[in-house]
N, C-alpha and C positions, 0 to 999 in steps of 0.2 A: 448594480444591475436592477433593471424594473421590468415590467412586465406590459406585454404591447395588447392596449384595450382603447385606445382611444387615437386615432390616425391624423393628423393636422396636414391639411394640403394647401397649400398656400397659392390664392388665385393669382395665377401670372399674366392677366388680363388688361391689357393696354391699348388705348386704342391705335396706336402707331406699328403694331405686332401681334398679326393677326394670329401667327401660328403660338403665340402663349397661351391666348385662349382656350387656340384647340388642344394644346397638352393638358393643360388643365381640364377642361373635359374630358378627353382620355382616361388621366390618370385615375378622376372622380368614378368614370364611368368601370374601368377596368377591376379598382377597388369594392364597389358596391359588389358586381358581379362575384367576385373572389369571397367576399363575404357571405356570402349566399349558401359555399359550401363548407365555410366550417361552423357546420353542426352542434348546436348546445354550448357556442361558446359566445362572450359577451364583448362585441368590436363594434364603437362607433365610429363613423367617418366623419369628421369635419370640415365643411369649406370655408378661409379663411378671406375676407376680402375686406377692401376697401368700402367706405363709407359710398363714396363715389367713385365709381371706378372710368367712367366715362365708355363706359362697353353694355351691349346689351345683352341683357341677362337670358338664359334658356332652363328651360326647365330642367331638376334634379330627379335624381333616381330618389325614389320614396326613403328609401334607409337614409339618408346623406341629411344631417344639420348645418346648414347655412347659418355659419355669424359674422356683420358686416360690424367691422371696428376700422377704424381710421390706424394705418398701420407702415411698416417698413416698406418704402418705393425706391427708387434711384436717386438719391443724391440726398436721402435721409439724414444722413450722416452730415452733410453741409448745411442743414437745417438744423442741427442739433448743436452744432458752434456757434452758428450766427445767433439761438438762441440763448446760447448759452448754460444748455441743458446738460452736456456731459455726456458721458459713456449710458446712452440707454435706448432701448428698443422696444417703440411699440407691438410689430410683429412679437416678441417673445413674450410683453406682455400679455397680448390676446392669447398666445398658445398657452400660458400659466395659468389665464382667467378661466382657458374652458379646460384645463387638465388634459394637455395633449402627451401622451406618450412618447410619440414621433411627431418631426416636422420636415415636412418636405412639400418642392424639391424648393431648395433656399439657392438666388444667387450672389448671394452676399450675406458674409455674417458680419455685422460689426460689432462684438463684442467682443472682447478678450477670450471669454468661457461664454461659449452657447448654454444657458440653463435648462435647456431642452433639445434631448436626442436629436441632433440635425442631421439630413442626409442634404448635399449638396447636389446640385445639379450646374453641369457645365453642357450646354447644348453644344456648342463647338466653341474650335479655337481660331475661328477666321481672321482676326486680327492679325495672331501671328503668323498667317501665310500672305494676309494681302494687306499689309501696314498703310501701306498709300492712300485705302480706304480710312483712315482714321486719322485723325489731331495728336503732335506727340504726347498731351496732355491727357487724351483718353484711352490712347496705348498705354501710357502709365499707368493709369486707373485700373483698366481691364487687367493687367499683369497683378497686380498690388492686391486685387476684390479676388482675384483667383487664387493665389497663394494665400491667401488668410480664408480661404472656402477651405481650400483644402487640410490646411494644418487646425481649422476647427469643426470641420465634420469631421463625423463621426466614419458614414461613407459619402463616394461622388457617385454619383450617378450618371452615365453616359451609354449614350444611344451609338454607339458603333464601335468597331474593332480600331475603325482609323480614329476616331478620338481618344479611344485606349492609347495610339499608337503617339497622337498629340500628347497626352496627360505625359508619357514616358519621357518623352525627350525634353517638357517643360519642367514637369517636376516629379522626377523620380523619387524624390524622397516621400512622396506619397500612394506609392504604385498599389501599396496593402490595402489600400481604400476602397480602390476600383469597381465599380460595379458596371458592368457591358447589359444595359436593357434596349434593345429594339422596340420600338413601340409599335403597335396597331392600327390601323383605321377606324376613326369614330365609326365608321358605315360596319364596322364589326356588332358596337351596341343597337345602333340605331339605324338600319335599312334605309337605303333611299328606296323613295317611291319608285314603284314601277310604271307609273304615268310615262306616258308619250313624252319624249321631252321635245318634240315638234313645235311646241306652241312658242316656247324659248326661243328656238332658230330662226320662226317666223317673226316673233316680235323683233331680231335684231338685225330683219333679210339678211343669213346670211346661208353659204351655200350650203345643199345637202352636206355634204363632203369638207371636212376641214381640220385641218391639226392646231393643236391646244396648246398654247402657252399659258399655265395658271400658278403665277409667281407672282409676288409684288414689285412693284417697279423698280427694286434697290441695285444700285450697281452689281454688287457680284450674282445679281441672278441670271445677269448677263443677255438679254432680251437683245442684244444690238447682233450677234454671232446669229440670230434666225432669219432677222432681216435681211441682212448679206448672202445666207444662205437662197430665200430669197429670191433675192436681185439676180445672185448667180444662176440659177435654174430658172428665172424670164429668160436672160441671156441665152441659154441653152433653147428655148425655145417650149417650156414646161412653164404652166401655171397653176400653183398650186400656192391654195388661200390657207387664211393665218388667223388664227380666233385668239386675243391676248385679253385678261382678263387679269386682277390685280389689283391693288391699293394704288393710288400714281403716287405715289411720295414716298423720300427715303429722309430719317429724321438726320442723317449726316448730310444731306442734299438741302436745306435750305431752301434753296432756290430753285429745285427741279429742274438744274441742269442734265442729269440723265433722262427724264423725261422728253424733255422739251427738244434736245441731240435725237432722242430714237425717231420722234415725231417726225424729223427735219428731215432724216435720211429715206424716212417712208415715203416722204413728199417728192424727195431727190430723186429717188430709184426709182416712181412713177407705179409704186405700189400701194398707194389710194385705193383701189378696188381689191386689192389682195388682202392687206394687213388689216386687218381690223383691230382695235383696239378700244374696249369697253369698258376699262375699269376697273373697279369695284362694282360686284353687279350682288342681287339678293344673294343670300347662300343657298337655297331652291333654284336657281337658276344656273348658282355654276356646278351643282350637281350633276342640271338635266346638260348643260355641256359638256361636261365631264362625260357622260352616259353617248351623246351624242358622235363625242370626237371617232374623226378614222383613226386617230396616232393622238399621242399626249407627247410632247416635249419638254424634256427638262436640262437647261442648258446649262446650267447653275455653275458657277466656280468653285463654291462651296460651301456645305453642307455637313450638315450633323446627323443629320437622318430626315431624309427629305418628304413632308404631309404627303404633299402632291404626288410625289412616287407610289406612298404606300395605299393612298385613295385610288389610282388610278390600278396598281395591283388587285385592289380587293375589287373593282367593276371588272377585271379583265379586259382592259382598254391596253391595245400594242403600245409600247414606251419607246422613244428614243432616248438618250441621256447624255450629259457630257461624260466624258471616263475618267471623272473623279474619283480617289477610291469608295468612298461613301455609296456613289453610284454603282461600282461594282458589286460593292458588298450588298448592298439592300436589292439591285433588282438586275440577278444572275438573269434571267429569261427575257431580258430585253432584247429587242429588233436587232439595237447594237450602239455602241459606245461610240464619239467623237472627241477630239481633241479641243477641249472648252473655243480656243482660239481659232478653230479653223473651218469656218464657215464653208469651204470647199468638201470637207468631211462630211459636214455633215447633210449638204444638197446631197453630195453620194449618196448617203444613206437614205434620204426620200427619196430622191429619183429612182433607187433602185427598190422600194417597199412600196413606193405608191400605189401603181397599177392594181396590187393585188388587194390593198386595203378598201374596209367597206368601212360605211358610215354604221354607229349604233343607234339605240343600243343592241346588243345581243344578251337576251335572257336567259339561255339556257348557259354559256361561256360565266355569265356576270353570276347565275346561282351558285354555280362551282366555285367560282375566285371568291364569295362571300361567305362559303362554308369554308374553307380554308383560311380566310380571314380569323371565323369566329373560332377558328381552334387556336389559331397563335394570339389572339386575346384572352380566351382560358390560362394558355402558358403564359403571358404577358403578369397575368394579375395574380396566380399563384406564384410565382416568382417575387414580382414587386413584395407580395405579403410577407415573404421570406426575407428579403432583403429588407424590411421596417422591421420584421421580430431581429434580426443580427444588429439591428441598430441598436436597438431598445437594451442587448443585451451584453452587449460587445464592453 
């Protein structure tokens, strides 16, 4: 047993995966704040990253020591045979070099014995609900890197009750490990501006009034079920515009064929002046759209615990969702749930929310949803702290 003085966070910063970043800010952000309150006692935070990590960096919370070492990525481990180098880990070396107590969130161990307290992190289990999305080869992988997370962490870390409910039916023999954390909205530490976000709307004419798709372009985010939705309420005789915003590329797409499919059918349906589709836009910008939107939707197949949900919670922006359970669980006060598949569901459900929805932002709605943000990040990070001292000591 040792004792928890030094925290190792491991940047999950890629540029193909936007939302690593953001946990990894989270968790840095969520950590500092947690520190904050215990009083006369001696805890460093460390952020562990790559040399280059190919992501742009943002500023740290004052307490937090950044040390960039050249360290454990994805397919480490195939670099390490081809070299010829054997059973070894940069990542653990860097955590030994700066004396980390704890490491987290790791999604992969390849060591036999972790030398240092690991807490796993399994954001979800999507593969094995939508295989089709993956290579037999990387199915294998995913299955293979999860069962050795888990029989060498120490704990797993997971963000919902339905990834509890995944971890159960994949590997029970690991269920004592468990840790159920929902996470926060960065806009818990770090406020968005209360700037007009007009200027946004105007630079991208688009209309007062519009609902927000902010997901990256990857298959199961499922962007193609809004269009259709859509198509079908032209058809009905309702025109009602579509702000899409996003990375365009999914790294198992190659070729940008979902992309380049959604594009086609926007062209087909004769929704050119409706859909809009931006990209990857500043992250100041998809704030002030975030802030902007009448509705945010999230169509998503699935999910672990969805940013976009929990951002759009903490502005107090109306949500629509698919009724995934994740979706259930993370955001009860939604509009209302559709059936991921059934584009018909979910015109119903704007057809019948529209009329009454306004464009934002709203101030007085978005201070409430940001004070109740900043308290489930208090719980957020005196918890996490609890679950790295049970690591530490377990």
């Amino acid at each position: 047993m040792g004792e928890l003085s030094r925290i190792g966070v491991v940047n999950m910063s890629v540029d193909w995966w936007t939302a690593g970043a953001s946990y990894t800010r989270m968790l840095v952000e969520s950590l500092a704040a947690a520190k904050e309150g215990q009083a006369g006692r001696q805890l460093e935070i460390l952020l562990l990253s790559r040399k280059k990590s190919g992501v742009k960096e943002e500023p740290l919370p004052a307490t937090v020591r950044h040390f960039k070492s050249p360290h454990y990525a994805p397919g480490e481990r195939i670099m390490r045979a081809v070299r010829g180098l054997g059973e070894k880990s940069e990542l653990y070396e860097t955590a030994l070099r700066y004396k980390a107590s704890v490491l987290l969130p790791v999604l992969q161990i390849d060591l036999q014995r972790a030398p240092v307290p690991t807490i796993g992190w399994i954001p979800d289990f999507q593969h094995r609900h939508w295989p089709e999305y993956y290579s037999k080869s990387s199915l294998a992988s995913r299955d293979r890197a999860y069962r050795e997370l888990a029989k060498r962490s120490r704990l797993i870390l997971l963000s919902s009750e339905s990834a509890r409910n995944d971890l159960a039916g994949f590997l029970p023999e690991h269920m004592a490990k468990a840790r159920v954390l929902p996470f926060p909205s960065l806009f818990a530490f770090q406020a968005p501006e209360a700037s007009d976000p007009g200027g946004t709307v105007a630079k991208y004419h688009l209309p007062e009034k519009f609902a927000l798709v902010a997901n990256q372009f990857w298959q199961h985010k499922n962007h193609r079920v809004v269009v259709e939705a859509v198509a079908l309420l032209k058809r009905r005789g309702a025109q009602l515009p579509v702000v899409m915003t996003g990375q365009p590329s999914d790294f198992r797409d190659p070729q940008n064929r979902t992309v380049s499919e959604l594009l086609q059918r926007i062209a087909e349906a004769g929704l050119a002046g409706q859909v809009t589709v931006l990209g990857q836009v500043a992250y100041a910008e998809l704030i002030a759209l975030m802030r902007a939107a009448a509705v945010m939707v999230q169509p998503s197949q699935s999910e672990g615990w969805s940013t976009v949900v929990q951002d759009g919670k903490a502005l107090g922006r109306p949500l629509i969702c698919s009724g995934i359970a994740t979706h259930r669980e993370q955001a009860p006060g939604a509009l209302g749930f559709f059936e991921w598949n059934r584009a018909d569901d979910l015109a119903d459900l704007l057809e019948r929310h529209w009329e009454r929805l306004t464009p934002g932002p709203d101030p007085t709605r978005e201070a409430e949803c940001l004070a109740r943000e900043h308290e489930f990040a208090r719980q957020h990070g005196r918890k996490l702290l609890q679950i790295c001292e049970e690591a530490v000591t377990r």
